[in-house]
TIRO-2110 file (N, C-alpha, C; in Angstrom, 1 decimal):
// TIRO-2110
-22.3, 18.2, 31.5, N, 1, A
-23.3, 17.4, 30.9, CA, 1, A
-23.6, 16.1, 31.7, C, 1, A
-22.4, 15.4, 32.2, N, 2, A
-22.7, 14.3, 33.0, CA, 2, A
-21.4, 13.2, 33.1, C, 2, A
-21.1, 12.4, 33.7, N, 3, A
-20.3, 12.0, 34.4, CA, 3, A
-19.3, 11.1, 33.1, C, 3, A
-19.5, 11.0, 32.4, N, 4, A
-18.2, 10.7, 31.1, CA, 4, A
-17.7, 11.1, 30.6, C, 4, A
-16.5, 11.0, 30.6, N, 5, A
-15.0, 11.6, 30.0, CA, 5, A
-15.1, 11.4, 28.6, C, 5, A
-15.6, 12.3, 27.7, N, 6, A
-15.7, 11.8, 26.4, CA, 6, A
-14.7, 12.1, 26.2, C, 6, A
-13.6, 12.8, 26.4, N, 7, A
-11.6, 12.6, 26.1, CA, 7, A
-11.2, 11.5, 26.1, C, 7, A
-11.7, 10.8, 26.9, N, 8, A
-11.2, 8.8, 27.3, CA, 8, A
-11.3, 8.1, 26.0, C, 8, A
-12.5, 8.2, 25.3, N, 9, A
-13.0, 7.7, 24.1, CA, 9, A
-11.5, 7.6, 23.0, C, 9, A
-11.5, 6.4, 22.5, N, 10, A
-10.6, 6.1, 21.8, CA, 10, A
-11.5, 6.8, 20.1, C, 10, A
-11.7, 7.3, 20.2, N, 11, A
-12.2, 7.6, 18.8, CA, 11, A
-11.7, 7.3, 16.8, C, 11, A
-10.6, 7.5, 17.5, N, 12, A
-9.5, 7.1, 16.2, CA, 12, A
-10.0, 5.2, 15.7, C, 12, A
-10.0, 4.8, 17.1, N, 13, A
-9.8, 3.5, 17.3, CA, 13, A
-11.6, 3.3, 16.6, C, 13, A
-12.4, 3.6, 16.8, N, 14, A
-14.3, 3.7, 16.6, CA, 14, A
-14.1, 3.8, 15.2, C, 14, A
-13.6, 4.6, 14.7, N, 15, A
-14.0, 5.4, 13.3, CA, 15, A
-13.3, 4.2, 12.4, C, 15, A
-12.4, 3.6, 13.0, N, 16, A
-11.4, 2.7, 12.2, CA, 16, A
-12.5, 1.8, 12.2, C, 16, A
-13.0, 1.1, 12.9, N, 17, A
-14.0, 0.1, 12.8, CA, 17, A
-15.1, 0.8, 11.9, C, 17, A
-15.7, 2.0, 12.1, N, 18, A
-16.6, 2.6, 11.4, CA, 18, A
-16.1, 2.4, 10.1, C, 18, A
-14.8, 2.8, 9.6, N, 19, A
-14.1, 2.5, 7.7, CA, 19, A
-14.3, 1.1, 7.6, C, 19, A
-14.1, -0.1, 8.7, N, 20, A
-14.0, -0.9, 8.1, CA, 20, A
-15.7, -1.7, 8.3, C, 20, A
-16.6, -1.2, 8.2, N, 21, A
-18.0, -1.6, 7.9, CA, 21, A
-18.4, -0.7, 7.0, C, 21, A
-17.9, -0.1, 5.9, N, 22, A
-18.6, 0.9, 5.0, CA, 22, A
-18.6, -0.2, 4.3, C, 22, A
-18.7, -0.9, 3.6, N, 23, A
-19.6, -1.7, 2.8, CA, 23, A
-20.3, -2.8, 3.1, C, 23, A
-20.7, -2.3, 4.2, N, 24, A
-22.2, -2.9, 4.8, CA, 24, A
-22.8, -2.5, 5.2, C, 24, A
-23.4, -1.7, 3.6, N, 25, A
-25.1, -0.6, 4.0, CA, 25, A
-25.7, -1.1, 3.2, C, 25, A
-26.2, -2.7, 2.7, N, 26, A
-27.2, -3.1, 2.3, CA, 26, A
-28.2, -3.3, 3.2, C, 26, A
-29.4, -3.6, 2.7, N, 27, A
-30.5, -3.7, 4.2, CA, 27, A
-30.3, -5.2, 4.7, C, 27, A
-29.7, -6.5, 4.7, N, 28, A
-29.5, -7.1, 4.9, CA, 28, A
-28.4, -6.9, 6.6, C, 28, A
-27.0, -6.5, 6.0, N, 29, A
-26.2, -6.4, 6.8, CA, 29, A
-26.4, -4.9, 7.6, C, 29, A
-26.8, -3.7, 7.3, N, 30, A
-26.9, -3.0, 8.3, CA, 30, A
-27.0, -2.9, 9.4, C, 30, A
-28.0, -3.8, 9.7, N, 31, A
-28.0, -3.6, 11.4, CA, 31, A
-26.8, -4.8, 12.1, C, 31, A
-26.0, -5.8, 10.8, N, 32, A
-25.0, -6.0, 12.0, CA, 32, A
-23.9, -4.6, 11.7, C, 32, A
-24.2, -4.1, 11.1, N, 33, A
-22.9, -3.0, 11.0, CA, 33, A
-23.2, -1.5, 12.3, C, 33, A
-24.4, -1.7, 12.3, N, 34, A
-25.0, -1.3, 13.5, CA, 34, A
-24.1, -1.5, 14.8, C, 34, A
-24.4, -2.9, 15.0, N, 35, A
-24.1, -3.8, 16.2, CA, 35, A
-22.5, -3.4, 16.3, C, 35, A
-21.7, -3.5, 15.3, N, 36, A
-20.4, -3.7, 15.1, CA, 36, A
-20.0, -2.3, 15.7, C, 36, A
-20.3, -1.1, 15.1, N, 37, A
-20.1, 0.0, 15.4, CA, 37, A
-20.4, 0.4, 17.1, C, 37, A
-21.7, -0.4, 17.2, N, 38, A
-22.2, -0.2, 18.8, CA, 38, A
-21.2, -0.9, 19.9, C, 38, A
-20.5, -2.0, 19.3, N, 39, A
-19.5, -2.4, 20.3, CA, 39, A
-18.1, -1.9, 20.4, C, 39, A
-18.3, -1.2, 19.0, N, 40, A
-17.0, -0.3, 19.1, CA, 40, A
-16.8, 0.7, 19.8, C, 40, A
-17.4, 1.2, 20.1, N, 41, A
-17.7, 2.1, 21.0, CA, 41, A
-17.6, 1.9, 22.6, C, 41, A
-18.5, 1.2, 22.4, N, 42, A
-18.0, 0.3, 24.1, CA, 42, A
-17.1, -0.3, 24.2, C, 42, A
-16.1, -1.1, 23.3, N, 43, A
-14.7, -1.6, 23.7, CA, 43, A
-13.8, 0.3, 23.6, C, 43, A
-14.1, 0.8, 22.8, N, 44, A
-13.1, 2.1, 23.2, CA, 44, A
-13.4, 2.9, 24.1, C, 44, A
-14.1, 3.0, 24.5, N, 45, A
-15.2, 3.9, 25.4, CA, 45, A
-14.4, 4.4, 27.1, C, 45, A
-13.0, 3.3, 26.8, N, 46, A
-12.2, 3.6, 28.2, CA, 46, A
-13.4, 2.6, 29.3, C, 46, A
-13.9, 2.0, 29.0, N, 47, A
-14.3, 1.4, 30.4, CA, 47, A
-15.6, 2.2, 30.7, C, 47, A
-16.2, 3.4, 30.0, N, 48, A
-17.3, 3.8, 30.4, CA, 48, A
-18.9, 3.4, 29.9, C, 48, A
-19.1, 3.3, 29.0, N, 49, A
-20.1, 2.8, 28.0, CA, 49, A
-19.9, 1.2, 28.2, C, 49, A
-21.1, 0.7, 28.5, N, 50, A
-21.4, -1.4, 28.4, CA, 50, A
-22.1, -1.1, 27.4, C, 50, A
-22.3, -1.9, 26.0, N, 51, A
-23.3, -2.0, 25.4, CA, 51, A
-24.1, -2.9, 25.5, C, 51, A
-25.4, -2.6, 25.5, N, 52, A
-26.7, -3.4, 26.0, CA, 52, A
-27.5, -3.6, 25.0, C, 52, A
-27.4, -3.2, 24.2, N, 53, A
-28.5, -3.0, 22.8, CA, 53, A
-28.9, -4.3, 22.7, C, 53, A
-28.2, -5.3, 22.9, N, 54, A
-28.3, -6.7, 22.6, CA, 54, A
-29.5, -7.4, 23.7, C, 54, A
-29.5, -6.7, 24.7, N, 55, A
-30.5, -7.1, 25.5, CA, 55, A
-32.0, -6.1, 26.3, C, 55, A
-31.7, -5.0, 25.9, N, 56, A
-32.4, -4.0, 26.2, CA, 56, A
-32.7, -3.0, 25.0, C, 56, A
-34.0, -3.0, 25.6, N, 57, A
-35.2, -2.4, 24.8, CA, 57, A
-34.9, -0.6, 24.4, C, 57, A
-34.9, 0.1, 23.3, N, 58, A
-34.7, 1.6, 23.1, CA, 58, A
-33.4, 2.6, 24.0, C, 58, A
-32.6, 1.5, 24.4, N, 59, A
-31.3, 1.9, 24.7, CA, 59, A
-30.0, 1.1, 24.2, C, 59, A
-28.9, 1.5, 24.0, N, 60, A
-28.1, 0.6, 23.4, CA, 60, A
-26.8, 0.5, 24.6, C, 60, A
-26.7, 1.4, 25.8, N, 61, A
-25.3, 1.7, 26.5, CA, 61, A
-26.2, 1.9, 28.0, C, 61, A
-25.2, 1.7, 29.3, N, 62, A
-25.2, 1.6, 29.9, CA, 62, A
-23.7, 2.3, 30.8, C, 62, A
-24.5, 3.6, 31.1, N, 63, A
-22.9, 4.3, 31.7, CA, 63, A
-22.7, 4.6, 32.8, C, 63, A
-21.2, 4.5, 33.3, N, 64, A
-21.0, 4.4, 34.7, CA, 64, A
-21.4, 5.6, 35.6, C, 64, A
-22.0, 6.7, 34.9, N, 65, A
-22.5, 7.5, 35.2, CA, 65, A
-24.1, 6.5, 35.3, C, 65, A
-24.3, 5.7, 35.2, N, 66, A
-25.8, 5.0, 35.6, CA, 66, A
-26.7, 5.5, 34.7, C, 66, A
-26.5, 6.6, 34.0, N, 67, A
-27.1, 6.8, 32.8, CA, 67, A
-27.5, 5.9, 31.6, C, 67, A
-28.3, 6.1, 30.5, N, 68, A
-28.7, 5.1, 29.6, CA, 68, A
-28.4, 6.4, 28.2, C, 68, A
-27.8, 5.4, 27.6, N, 69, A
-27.7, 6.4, 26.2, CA, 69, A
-28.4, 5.4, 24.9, C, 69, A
-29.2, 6.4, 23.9, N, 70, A
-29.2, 5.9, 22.2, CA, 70, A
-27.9, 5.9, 21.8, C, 70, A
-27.8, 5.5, 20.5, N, 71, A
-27.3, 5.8, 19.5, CA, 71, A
-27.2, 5.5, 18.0, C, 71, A
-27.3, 6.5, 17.1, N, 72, A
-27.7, 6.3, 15.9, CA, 72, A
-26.2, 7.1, 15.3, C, 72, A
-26.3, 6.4, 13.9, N, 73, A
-25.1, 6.5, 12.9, CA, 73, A
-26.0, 6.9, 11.7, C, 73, A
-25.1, 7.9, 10.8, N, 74, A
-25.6, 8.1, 9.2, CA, 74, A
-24.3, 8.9, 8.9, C, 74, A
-24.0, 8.5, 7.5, N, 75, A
-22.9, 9.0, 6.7, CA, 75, A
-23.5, 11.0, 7.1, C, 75, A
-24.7, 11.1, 7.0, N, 76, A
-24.8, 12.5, 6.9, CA, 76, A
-25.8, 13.1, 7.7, C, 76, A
-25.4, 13.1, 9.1, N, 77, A
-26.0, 13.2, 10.2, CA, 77, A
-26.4, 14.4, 10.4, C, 77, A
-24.9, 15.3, 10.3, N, 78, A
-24.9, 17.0, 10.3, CA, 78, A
-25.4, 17.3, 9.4, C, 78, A
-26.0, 17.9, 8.7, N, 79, A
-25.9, 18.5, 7.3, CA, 79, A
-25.5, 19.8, 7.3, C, 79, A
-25.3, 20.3, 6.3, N, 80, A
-24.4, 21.9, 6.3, CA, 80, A
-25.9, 22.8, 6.2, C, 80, A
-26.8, 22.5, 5.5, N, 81, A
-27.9, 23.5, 5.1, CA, 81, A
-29.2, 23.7, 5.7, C, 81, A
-29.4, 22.6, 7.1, N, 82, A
-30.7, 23.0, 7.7, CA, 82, A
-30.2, 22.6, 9.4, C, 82, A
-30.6, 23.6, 10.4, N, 83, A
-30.4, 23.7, 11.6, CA, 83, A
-30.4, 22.5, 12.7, C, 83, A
-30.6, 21.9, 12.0, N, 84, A
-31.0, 20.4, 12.7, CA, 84, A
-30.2, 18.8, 12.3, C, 84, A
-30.0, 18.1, 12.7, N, 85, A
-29.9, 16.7, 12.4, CA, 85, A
-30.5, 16.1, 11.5, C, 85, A
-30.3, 15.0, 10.6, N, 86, A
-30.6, 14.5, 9.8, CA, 86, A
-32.3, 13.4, 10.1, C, 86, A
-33.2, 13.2, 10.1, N, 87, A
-34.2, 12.7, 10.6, CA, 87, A
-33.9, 11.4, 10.6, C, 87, A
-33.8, 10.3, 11.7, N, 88, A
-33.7, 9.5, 11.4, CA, 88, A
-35.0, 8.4, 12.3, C, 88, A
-35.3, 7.1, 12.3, N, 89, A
-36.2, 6.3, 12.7, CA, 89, A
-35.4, 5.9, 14.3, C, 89, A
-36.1, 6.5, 15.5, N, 90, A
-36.1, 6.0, 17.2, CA, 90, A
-36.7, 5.1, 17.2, C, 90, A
-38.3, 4.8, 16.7, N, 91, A
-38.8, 3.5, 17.0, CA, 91, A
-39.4, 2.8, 15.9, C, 91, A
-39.7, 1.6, 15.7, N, 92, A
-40.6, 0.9, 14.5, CA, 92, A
-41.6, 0.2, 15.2, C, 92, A
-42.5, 1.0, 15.2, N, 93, A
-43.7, -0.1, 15.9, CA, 93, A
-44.2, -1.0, 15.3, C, 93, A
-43.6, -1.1, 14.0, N, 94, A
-43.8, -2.7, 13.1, CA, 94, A
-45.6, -3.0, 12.7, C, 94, A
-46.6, -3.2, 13.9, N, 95, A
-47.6, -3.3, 13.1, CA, 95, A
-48.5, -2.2, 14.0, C, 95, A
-48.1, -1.8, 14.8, N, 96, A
-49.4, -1.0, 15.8, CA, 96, A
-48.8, 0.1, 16.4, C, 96, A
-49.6, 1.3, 16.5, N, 97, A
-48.6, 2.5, 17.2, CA, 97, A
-48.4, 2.2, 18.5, C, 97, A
-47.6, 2.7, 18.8, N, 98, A
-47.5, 3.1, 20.2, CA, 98, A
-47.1, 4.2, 20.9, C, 98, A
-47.6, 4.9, 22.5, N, 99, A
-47.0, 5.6, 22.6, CA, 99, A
-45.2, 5.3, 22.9, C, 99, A
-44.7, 6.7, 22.9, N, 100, A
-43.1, 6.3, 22.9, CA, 100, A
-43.0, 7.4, 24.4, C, 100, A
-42.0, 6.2, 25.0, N, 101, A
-41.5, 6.0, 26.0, CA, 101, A
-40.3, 6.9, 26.7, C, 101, A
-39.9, 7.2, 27.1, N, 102, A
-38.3, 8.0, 27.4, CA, 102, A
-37.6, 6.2, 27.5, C, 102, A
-37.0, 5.7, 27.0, N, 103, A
-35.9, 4.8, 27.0, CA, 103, A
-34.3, 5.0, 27.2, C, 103, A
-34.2, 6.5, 26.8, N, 104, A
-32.8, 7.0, 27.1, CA, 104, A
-33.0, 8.1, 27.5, C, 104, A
-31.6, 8.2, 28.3, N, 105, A
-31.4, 9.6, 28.7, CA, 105, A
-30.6, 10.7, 28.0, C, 105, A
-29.3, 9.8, 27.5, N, 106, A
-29.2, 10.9, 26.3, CA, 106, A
-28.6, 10.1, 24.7, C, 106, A
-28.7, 11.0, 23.9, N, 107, A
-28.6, 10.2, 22.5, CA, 107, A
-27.2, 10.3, 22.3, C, 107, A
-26.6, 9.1, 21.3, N, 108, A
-25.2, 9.7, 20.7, CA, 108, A
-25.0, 9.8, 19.4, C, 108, A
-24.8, 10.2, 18.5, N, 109, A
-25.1, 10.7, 17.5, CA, 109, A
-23.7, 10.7, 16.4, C, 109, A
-23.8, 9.8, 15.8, N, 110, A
-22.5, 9.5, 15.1, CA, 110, A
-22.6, 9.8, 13.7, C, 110, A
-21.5, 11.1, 12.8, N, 111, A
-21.7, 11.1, 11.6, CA, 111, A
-20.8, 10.3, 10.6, C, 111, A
-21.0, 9.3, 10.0, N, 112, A
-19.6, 8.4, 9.5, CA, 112, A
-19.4, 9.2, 8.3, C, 112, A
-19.9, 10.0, 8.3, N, 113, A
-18.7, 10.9, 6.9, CA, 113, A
-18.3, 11.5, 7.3, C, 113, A
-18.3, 13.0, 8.3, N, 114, A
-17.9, 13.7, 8.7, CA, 114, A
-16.7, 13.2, 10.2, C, 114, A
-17.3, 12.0, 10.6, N, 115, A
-16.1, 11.1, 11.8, CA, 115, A
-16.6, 12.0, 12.7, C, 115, A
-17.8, 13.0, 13.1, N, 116, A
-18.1, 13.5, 14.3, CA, 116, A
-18.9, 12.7, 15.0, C, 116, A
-18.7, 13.5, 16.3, N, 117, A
-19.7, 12.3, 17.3, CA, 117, A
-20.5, 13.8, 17.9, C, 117, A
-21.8, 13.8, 18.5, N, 118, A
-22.2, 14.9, 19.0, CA, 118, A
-22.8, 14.2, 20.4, C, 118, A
-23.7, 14.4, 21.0, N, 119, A
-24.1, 14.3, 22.3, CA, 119, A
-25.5, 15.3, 22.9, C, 119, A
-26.6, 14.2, 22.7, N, 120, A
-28.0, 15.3, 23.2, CA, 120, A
-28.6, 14.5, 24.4, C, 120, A
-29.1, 15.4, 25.3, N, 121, A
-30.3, 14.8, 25.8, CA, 121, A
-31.8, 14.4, 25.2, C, 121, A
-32.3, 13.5, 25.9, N, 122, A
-33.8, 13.2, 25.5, CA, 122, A
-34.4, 14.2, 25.5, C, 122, A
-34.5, 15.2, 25.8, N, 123, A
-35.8, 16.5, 25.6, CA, 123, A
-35.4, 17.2, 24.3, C, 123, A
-34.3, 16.9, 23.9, N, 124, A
-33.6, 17.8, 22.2, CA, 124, A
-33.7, 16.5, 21.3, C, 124, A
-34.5, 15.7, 22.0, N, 125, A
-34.8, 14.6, 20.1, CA, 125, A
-36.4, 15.3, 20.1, C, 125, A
-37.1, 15.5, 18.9, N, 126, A
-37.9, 16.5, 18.5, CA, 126, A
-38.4, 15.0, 17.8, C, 126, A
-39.6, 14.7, 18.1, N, 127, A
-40.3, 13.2, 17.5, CA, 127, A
-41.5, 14.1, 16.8, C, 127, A
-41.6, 12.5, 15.3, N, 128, A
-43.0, 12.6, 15.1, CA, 128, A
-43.1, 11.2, 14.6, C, 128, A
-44.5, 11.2, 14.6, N, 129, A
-45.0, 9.9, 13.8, CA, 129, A
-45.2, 9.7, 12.4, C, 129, A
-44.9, 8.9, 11.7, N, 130, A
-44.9, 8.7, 10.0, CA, 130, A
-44.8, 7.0, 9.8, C, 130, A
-46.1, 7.0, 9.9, N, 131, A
-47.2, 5.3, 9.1, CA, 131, A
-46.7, 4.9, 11.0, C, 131, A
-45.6, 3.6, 10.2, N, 132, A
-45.3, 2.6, 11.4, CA, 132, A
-44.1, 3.1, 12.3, C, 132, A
-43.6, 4.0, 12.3, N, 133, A
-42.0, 4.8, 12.8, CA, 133, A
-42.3, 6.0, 13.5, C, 133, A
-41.4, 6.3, 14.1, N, 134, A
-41.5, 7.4, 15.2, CA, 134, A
-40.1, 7.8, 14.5, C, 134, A
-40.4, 9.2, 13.7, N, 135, A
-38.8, 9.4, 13.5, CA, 135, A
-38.0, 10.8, 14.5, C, 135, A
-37.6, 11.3, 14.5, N, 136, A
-36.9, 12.1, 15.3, CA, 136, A
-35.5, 12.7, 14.4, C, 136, A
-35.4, 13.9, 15.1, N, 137, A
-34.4, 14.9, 14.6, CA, 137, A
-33.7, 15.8, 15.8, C, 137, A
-32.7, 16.5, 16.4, N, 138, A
-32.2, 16.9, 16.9, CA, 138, A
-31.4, 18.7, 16.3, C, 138, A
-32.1, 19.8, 17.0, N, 139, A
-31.1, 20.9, 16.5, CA, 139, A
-29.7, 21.1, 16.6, C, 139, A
-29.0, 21.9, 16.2, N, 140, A
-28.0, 21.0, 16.0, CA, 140, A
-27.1, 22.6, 17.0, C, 140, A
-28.2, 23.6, 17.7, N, 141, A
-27.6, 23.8, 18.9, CA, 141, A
-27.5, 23.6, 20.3, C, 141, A
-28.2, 22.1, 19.8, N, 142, A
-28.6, 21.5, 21.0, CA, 142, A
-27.7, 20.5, 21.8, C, 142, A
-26.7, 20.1, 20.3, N, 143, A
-25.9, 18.5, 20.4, CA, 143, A
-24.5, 19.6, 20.8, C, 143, A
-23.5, 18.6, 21.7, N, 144, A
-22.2, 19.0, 22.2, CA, 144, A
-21.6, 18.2, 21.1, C, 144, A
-20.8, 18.8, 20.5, N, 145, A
-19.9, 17.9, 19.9, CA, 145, A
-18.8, 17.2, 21.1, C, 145, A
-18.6, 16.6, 20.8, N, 146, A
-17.5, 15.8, 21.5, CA, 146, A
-16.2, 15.3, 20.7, C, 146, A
-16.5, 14.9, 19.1, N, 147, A
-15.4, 14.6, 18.4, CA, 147, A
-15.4, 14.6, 17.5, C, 147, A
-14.4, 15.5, 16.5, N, 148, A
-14.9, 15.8, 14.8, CA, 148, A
-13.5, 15.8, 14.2, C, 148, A
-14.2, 15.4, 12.7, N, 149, A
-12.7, 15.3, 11.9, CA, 149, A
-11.9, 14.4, 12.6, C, 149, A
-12.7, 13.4, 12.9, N, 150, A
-11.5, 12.4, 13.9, CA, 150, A
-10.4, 11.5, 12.1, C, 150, A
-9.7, 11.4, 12.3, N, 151, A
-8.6, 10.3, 11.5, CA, 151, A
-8.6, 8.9, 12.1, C, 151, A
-9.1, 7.9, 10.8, N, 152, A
-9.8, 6.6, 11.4, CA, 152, A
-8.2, 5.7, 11.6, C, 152, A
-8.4, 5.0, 12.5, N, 153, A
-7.2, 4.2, 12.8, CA, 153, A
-6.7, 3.8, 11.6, C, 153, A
-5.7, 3.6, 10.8, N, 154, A
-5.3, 2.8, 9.7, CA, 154, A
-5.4, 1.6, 9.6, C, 154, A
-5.2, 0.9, 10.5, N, 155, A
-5.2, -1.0, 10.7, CA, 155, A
-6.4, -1.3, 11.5, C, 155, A
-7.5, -0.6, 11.7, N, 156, A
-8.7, -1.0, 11.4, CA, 156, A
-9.2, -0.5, 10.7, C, 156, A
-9.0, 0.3, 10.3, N, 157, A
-10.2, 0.9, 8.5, CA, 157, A
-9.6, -0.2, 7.1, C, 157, A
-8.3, -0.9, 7.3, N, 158, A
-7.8, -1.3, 6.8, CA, 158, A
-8.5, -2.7, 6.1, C, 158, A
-9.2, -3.0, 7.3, N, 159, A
-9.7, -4.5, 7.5, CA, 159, A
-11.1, -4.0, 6.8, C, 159, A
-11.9, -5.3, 5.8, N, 160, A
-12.9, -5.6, 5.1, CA, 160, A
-13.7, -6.5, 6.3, C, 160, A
-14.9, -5.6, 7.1, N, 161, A
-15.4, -6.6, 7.7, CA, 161, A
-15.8, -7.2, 7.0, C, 161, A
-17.0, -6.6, 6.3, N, 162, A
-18.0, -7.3, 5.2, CA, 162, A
-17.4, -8.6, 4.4, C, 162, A
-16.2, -8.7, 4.1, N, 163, A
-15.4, -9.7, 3.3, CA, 163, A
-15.0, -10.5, 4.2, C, 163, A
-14.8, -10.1, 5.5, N, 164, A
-14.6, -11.1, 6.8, CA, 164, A
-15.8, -12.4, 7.2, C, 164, A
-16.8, -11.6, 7.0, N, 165, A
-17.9, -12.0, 7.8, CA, 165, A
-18.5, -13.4, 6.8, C, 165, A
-18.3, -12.6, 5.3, N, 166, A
-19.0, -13.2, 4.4, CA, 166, A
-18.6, -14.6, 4.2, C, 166, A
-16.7, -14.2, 4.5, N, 167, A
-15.8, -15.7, 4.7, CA, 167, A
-16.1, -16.8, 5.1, C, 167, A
-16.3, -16.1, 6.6, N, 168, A
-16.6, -16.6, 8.1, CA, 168, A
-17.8, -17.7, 7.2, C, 168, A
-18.8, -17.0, 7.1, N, 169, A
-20.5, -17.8, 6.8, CA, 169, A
-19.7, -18.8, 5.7, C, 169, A
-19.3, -18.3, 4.9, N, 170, A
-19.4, -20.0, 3.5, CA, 170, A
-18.4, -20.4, 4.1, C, 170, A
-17.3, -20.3, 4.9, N, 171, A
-16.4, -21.7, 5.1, CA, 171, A
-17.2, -22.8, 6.6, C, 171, A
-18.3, -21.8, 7.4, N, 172, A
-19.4, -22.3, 8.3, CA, 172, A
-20.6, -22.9, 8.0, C, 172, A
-21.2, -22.8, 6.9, N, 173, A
-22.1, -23.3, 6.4, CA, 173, A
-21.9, -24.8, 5.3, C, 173, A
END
């Protein structure tokens, strides 16, 4: 597929971070549970994955294979009953369409209920448009698994980001 050892991946170590941001899926904190998850990834990632999301536009990683990867998370990514991926939003054009771009080369695809991770190229995200969003879906003989039924680290699933964070802000404010 391409020049990353997805065996390197600390996965155990990801998923543990992943347990410890499940309760932050309000629309408020989501996307730092996003962020959180996306750096998890890149600190376990063995040195392969930089995460960039923070600075760059419809890519989130930057891999030593020089490649550019998405990545998107949902408790129910796989589903068991229809051939494909769960549909989720690639872009928000917020007030005006746009065409959409190739920004990545391949997607990563993370299920936080199931703890799988899958792996597609850009030509196997299947887009459409709906109002302000470009949403997209993936078949699901298209994605490599790379990591399933992983077992989340214990002493990080352990930890309450959300109760961390929340700390953090009222003893800072």
């Amino acid at each position: 597929m391409n020049n990353i050892d997805w065996n390197k991946f600390n996965w155990e170590k990801i998923f543990g971070v992943v347990s410890s941001v499940d309760g932050m899926k309000r629309n408020q904190t989501r996307p730092l549970r996003t962020e959180i998850i996306e750096m998890a990834i890149d600190k376990y990632s063995g040195g392969q994955l930089e995460y960039v999301g923070d600075t760059a536009d419809g890519m989130d990683f930057r891999g030593i294979d020089n490649l550019r990867y998405e990545c998107k998370s949902a408790e129910t990514l796989f589903p068991k009953i229809v051939p494909h991926t769960r549909e989720m939003v690639l872009k928000n054009h917020r007030s005006k369409q746009q065409e959409l771009e190739q920004t990545f080369d391949y997607m990563i695809l993370v299920d936080t209920g199931k703890n799988r991770v899958g792996i597609c190229d850009w030509s196997a995200c299947k887009t459409s448009n709906k109002d302000a969003v470009i949403m997209f879906k993936a078949l699901l003989r298209d994605i490599t698994v790379v990591a399933d039924n992983v077992k989340a680290d214990p002493l990080l699933a352990a930890v309450n980001m959300e109760e961390r964070i929340t700390t953090l802000i009222r003893e800072n404010i």
